[in-house]
N, C-alpha and C positions, 0 to 999 in steps of 0.2 A: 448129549446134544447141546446143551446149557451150561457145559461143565468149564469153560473158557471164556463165559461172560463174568463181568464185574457185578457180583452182589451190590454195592452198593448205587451202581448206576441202573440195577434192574430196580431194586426200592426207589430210587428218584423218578423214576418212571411211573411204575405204579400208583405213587404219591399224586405226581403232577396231573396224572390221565383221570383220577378219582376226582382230586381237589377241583378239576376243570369244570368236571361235570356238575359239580355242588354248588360250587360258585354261581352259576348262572344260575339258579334256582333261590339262593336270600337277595342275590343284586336285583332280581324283577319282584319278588315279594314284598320286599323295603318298600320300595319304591310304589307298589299296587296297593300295601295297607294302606298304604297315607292318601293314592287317591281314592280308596276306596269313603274314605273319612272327608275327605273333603265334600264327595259325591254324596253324600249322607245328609252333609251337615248344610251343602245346599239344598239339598230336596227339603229340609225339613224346613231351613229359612224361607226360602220362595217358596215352597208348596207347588211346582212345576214337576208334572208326573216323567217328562225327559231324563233326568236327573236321578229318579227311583229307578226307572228302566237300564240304564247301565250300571247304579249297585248290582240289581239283579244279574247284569251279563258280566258283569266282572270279578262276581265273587264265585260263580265258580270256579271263572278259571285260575284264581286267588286258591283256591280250596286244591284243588289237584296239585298247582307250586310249590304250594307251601308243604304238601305232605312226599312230593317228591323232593323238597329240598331237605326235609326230616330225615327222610329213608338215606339220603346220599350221605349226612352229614355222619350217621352214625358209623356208617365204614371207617371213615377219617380215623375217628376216634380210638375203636380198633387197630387201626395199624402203628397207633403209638407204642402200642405193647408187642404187635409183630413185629415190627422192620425195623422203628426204632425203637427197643427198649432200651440202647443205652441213653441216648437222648432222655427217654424219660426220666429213666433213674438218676441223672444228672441235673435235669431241669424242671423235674416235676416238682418239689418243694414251691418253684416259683408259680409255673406254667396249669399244674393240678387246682389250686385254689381260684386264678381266675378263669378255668372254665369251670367249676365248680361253680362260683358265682354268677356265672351266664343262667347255667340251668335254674338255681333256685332264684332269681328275680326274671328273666324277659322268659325262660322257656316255661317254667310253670304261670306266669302272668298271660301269655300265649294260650298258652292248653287251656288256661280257666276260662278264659271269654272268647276261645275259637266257637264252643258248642253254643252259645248263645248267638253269636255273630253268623256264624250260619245255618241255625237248625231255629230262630229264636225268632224269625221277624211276625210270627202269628201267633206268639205267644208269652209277647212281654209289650212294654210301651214304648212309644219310638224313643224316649229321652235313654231308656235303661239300652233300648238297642245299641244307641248314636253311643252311648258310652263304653261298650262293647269292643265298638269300631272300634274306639277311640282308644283303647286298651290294647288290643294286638296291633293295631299301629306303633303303640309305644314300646310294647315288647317285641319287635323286631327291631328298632331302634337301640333298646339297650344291647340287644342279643350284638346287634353289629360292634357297637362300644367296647361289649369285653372280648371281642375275637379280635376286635382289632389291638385295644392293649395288650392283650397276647403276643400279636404278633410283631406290634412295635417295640416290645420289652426283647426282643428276640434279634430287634434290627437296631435299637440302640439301648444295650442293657445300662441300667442303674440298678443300684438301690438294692443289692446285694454285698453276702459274702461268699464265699468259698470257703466250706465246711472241712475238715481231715478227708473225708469219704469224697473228695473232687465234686460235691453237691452245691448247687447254688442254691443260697438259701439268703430267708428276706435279713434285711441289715438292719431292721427295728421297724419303721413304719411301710406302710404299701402305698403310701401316696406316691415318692418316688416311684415306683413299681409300676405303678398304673400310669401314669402321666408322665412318661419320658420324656425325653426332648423331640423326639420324632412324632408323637401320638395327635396332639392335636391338629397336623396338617395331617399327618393321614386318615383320621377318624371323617373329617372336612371334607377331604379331597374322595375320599370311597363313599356316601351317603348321597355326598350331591350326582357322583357318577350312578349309585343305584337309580335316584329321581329323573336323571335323562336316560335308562335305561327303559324303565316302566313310561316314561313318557314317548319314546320313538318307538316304541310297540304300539304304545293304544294310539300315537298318530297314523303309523303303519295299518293298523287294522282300518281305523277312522276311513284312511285315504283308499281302501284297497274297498271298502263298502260307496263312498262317494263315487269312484268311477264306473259302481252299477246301477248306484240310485241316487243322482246328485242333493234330491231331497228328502231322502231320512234326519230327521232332525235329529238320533240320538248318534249317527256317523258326522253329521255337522257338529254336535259340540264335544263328540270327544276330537276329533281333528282340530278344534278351534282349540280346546284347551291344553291339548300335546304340542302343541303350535308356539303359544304363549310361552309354556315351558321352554321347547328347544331355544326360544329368540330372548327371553330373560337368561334363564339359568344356565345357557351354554359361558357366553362372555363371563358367569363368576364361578366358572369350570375352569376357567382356562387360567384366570389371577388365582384361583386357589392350585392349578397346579404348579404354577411357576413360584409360588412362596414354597410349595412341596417340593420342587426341585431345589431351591436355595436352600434347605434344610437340609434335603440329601447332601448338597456337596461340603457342606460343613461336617457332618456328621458320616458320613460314608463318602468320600472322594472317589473310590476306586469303582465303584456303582454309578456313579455319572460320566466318568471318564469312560466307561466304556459304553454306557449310554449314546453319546457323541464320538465314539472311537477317536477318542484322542490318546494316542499310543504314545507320544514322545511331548515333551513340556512346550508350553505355548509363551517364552516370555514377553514377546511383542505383543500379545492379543492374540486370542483361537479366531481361527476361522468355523464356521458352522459346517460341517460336514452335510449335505442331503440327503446324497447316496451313495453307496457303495458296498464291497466286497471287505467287509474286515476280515484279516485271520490272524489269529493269535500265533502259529506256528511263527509267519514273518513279520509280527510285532507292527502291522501296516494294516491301511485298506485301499484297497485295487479301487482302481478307477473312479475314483471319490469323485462328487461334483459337491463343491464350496462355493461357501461366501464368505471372504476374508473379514476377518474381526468379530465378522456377527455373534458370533459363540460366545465372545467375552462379554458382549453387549448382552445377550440374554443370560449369562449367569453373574456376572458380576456388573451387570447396568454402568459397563464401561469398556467401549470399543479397546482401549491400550492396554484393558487391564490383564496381569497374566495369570496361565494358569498352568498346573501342574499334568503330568502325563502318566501313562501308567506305568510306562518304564520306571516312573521315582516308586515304585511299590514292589515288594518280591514278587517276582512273577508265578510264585505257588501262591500267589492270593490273588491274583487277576479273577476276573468272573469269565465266564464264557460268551467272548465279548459279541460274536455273530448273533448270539438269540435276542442279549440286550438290546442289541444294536437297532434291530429289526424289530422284535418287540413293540419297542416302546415308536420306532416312526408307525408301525400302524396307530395305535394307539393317538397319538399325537395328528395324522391323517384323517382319523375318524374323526376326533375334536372336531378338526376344520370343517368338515362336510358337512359335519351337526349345524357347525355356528354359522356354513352356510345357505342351511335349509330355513334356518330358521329368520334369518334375514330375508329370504325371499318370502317366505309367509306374510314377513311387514310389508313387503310391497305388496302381494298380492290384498292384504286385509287393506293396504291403503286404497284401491284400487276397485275395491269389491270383489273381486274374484277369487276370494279364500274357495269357496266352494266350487269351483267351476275351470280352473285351472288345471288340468290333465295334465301338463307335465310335472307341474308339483305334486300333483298327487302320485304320481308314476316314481317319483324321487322320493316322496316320504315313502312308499312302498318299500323300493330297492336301500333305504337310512332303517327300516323297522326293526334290524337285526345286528343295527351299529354298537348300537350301545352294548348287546351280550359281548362281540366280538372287543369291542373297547375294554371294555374289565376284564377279560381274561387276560389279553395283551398287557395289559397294565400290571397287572398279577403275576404274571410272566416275567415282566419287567423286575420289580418288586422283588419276589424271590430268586429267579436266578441271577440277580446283579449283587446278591449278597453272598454266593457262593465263593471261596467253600468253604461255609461257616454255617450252623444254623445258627448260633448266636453270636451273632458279630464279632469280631476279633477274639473271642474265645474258646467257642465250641466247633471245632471241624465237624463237616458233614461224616468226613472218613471217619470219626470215631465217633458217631454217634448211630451208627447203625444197629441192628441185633446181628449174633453171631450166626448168621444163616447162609445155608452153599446155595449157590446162583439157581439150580435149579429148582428149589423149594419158591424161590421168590419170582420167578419165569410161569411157573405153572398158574399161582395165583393170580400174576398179570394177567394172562391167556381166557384165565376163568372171568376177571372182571371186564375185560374187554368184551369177550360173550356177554355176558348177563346185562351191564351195561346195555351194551347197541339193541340188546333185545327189550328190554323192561322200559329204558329211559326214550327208546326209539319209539314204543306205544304210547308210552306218556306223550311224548312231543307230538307222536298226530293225534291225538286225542283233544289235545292244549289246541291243534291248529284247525279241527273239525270245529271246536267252541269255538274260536275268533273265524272264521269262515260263515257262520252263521249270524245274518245282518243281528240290529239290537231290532228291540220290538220299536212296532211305530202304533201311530197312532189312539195310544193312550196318555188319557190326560193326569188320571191315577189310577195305583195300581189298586187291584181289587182288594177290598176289606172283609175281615174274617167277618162272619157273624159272632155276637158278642157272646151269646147263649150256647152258640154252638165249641166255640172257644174257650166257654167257661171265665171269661173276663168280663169285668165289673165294667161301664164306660169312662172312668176313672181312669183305666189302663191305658189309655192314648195307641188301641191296637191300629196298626199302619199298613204296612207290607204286607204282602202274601204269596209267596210263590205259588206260580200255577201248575196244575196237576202235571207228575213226570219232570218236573223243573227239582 
């Protein structure tokens, strides 16, 4: 039945459908440790029981994420040695040491202060708590650092050699290794996109609880402070992605060009492509709708300036330029919407009506699921604009696969797509049963252990207490 598909396009499939689902799972965790630590370290400066009350509703659903995005990540890993082993055995020298160094600094830094962070709030003091936070905040932080120089050492390799055995291996120090020339815009540009992730969720939730009870104070401040976020941090989303594109096109041209479906050289100045029908077969895109020059203007900050097309590149190295193409306008689409919700929030907050405004609220609602859609898009972008290479101009995708006949690697797909829709489909309503549920009201603090019954000295600074069933 399978016998006449492409092994390696059924592995690319697999890969992309797994990594999908992973991804959305550390982009909203990144981004939920840190408010979670924020939300901490205000309750514990103000001493405003608001503040404790959505630790409480956020760490659970911080707790289920995090352990669904554990469970996802470890499949990945596994298929380094299925599908692609020769990849491995090619670029493991490099690629094995820095995830090796993920786990023994952010994942074991992670797993030490997850149990205190969430099992701990009644049985240590707030300060060792808040440092807890403060701790799996930071190891998710690193965690994203070494996946991402992984994956930038893979989009623009250094700091290698190539060993008798076709091995890439390190060329003496790993600094080059680690800090490419691509890493530091992409490390920028994916963290700040985790933080408007987790941030148009909890505005999302915030806005979806105001339009039942416009006075819950603890849906009034997370709506006020996802709010803040989208209307700061979107505007230095957008300058950190646009230096991230000027890097791309120095560094990978034919990933941007196809970005913009620019098929043939621009030497007058590109026009900006908006929309259209790319296909590679006739090196064009159908019914394009332009704005002449504009292209050059946003990648060379010069209407005349030219640029080159994908025709100047063998066309066995084009990417597959429909997915890029589309890809990356959602992605770019969703940008806009962010940064223009987030602008209406300033009028509304100018005007007093942050909380009372239905139709914004009705719009962060239908934006709460931008941000997942935006990083995968972006991801999307990313990796298949580097095709077909997994290591940029060196390592073909075609010879990086394991030797496996299509239907061994058909079946497994079949099976993860089952297991998936089934496992990660309970997780998700279970994720949306917890945000469906308003925050608590009405308390000014949360209740405190007894000290005797706790067995803590009043030394201990005991704080929090989850209540019974919580």
């Amino acid at each position: 039945m399978f016998d006449n598909l492409d092994p390696v396009i059924l592995a690319r499939a697999q890969f992309a459908f797994t990594v999908s689902f992973h991804f959305i799972f550390p982009a909203f965790s990144i981004g939920l440790a840190s408010y979670l630590m924020v939300l901490e370290g205000l309750w514990l400066r103000t001493g405003e029981g608001v503040y404790a009350n959505l630790y409480r509703y956020w760490l659970k659903i911080f707790a289920v994420t995090f352990g669904m995005g554990v469970v996802s990540g470890v499949v990945l890993s596994y298929q380094f040695g299925t599908n692609w082993s020769a990849f491995s055995n090619k670029a493991g020298p490099i690629v094995g040491p820095l995830m090796a160094y993920e786990v023994l600094t952010a994942f074991f830094l992670e797993a030490g202060f997850l149990g205190v962070m969430l099992f701990g709030m009644n049985k240590v003091g707030k300060g060792l708590h808040f440092f807890a936070t403060c701790m799996v905040a930071l190891g998710t932080l690193i965690s994203a650092t070494w996946i991402i120089a992984v994956n930038s050492w893979m989009q623009t390799p250094a700091g290698f050699i190539i060993n008798a055995k076709g091995q890439f291996v390190p060329a003496g120090s790993w600094i080059p290794i680690i800090f490419t020339a691509s890493f530091p815009y992409r490390l920028v540009h994916t963290v700040i996109a985790a933080y408007l992730t987790t941030a148009f969720v909890v505005g999302g939730v915030g806005a979806w609880h105001l339009l039942r009870d416009s006075s819950n104070a603890g849906a009034r401040k997370m709506f006020s402070m996802a709010m803040w976020m989208a209307a700061i941090v979107t505007p230095i989303q957008i300058f950190a992605g646009d230096a991230h594109g000027l890097n791309t096109l120095e560094h990978q041209p034919a990933k941007v060009l196809a970005m913009e479906g620019h098929y043939e050289p621009s030497p007058d100045g590109a026009s900006l492509i908006l929309f259209g029908m790319p296909s590679n077969r006739d090196a064009r895109v159908h019914y394009k709708v332009e704005v002449p020059r504009l292209g050059s203007l946003i990648l060379k900050h010069d209407l005349n300036a030219p640029l080159p097309g994908l025709s100047d590149f063998p066309r066995d190295q084009w990417p597959p330029v429909p997915i890029v193409f589309w890809s990356f306008r959602i992605m770019v689409g969703l940008g806009f919407a962010m940064l223009g919700l987030g602008l209406w929030s300033l009028l509304a907050r100018a005007r007093g009506g942050l909380y009372d405004w239905t139709w914004l609220h009705r719009a962060a609602v239908l934006l709460g699921p931008s941000g997942l859609v935006a990083v995968i898009a972006g991801w999307a972008t990313t990796e298949v604009g580097r095709q077909p290479f997994t290591v940029y101009g060196l390592l073909r995708t075609a010879e990086s696969h394991s030797p496996l006949a299509a239907p061994a690697v058909a079946a497994s797909l079949i099976a993860f797509v089952l297991v998936y829709f089934i496992a990660f489909g309970a997780g998700t309503y279970y994720l949306l049963r917890l945000m469906a549920k308003p925050p608590a009201r009405g308390e000014s603090e949360p209740p405190k252990v007894p000290q005797r019954a706790a067995g803590i000295t009043p030394a201990a600074g005991v704080g929090i207490q989850l209540t019974p069933g919580e």
